[in-house]
C-alpha positions in Angstrom: 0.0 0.0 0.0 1.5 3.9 -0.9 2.4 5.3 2.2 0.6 8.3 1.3 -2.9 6.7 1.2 -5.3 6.9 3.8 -6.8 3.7 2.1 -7.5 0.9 4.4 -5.9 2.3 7.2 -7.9 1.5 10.4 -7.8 3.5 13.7 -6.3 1.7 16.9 -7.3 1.3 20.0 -8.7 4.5 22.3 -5.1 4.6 23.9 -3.0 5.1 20.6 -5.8 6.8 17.9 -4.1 10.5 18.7 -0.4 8.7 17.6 -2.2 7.3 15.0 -3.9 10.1 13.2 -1.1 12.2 13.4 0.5 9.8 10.6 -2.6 10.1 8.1 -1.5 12.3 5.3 -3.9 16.1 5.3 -4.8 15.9 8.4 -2.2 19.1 9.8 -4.7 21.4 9.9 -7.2 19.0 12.0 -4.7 18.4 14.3 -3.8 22.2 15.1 -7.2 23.0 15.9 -7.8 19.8 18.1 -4.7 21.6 19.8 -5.9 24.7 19.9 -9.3 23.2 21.4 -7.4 21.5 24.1 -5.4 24.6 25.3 -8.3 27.1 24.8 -8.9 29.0 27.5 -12.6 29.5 27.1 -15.4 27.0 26.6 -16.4 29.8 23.5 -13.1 29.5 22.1 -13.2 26.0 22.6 -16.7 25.0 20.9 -14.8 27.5 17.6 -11.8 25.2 17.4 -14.1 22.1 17.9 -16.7 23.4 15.3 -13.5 23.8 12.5 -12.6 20.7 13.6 -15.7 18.9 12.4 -15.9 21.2 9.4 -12.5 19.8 8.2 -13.4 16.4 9.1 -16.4 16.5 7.1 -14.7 18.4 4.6 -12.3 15.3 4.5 -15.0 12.6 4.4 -16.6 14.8 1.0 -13.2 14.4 0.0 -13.0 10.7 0.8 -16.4 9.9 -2.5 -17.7 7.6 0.3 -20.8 9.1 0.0 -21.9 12.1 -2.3 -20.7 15.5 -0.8 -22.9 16.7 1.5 -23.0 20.7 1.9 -20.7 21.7 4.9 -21.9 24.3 7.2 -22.1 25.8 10.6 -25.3 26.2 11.9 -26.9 26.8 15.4 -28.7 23.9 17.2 -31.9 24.7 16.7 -32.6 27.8 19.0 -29.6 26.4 21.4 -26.2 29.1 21.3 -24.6 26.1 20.3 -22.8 26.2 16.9 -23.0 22.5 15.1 -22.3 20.9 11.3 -25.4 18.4 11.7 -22.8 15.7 11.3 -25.5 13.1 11.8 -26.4 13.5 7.9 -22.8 12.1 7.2 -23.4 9.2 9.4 -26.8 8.4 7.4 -25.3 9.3 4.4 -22.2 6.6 5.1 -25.1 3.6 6.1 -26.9 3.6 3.0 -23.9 2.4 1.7 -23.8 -0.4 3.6 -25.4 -3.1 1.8 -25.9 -5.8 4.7 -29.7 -5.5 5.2 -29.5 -5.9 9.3 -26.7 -4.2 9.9 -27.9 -1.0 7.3 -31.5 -0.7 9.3 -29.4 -0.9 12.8 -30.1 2.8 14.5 -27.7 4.8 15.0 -26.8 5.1 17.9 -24.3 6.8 21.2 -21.9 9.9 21.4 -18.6 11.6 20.5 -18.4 11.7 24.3 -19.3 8.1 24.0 -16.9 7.6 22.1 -14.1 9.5 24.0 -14.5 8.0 27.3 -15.7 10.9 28.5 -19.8 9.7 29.4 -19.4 10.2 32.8 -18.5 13.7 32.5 -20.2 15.3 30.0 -23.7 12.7 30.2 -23.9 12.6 34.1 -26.6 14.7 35.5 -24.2 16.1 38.0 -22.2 18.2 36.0 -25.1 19.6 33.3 -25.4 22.4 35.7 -21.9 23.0 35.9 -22.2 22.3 32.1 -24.4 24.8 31.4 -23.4 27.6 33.2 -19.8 27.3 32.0 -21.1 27.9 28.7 -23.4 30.8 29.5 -20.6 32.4 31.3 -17.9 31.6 28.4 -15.3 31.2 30.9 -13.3 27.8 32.5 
């Protein structure tokens, strides 16, 4: 396989995907802003590097033919102050190409915090408060 395709190349495990996705070719920019998310100093400046992040990401799956492009933009959540790409349309989009009939009706299902460990602390009714008003207030 050319090193510089992306082509069958499968994440690893929770504990090495960062090593790992450093070494997928055009994905610089990606990783600067998942930087720049993880040293913000505001939640606000936070959700902007997290929201490029996604836009990239999705800008990279149109990229990817996987599915037909899908328009990429930023949008508020509903009448939430919460800036979002609607990324569940890529993740129908990608199971109508799945062509097993069970697995293509499956719902979809869980979280990005799901999916970063991190269910505890952003799910758990104890810290929605604490949640919420870090994000009114725009500070740590």
């Amino acid at each position: 396989m050319p090193s510089s395709s992306n082509q069958n190349k499968y994440a690893p495990y929770s504990k090495w995907f960062g090593n790992g996705v450093e070494k997928l070719s055009g994905i610089q920019e990606i990783s600067r802003e998942i930087n720049a998310a993880v040293s913000a100093n505001t939640i606000l400046e936070r959700e902007k590097h997290l929201v490029k992040t996604q836009v990239l990401v999705a800008e990279l799956h149109n990229e990817s033919h996987l599915t037909k492009a899908l328009e990429v933009s930023v949008k508020k959540y509903f009448s939430r102050a919460i800036d979002v790409i609607y990324a569940d349309r890529i993740a129908e989009k990608v199971r109508e190409t799945i062509s097993h009939p069970v697995l293509r009706k499956s719902p979809l299902i869980g979280s990005l915090s799901q999916v970063g460990n991190f269910t505890e602390l952003s799910d758990g009714p104890i810290f929605q408060g604490r949640i919420r008003r870090l994000y009114e207030s725009g500070e740590d």
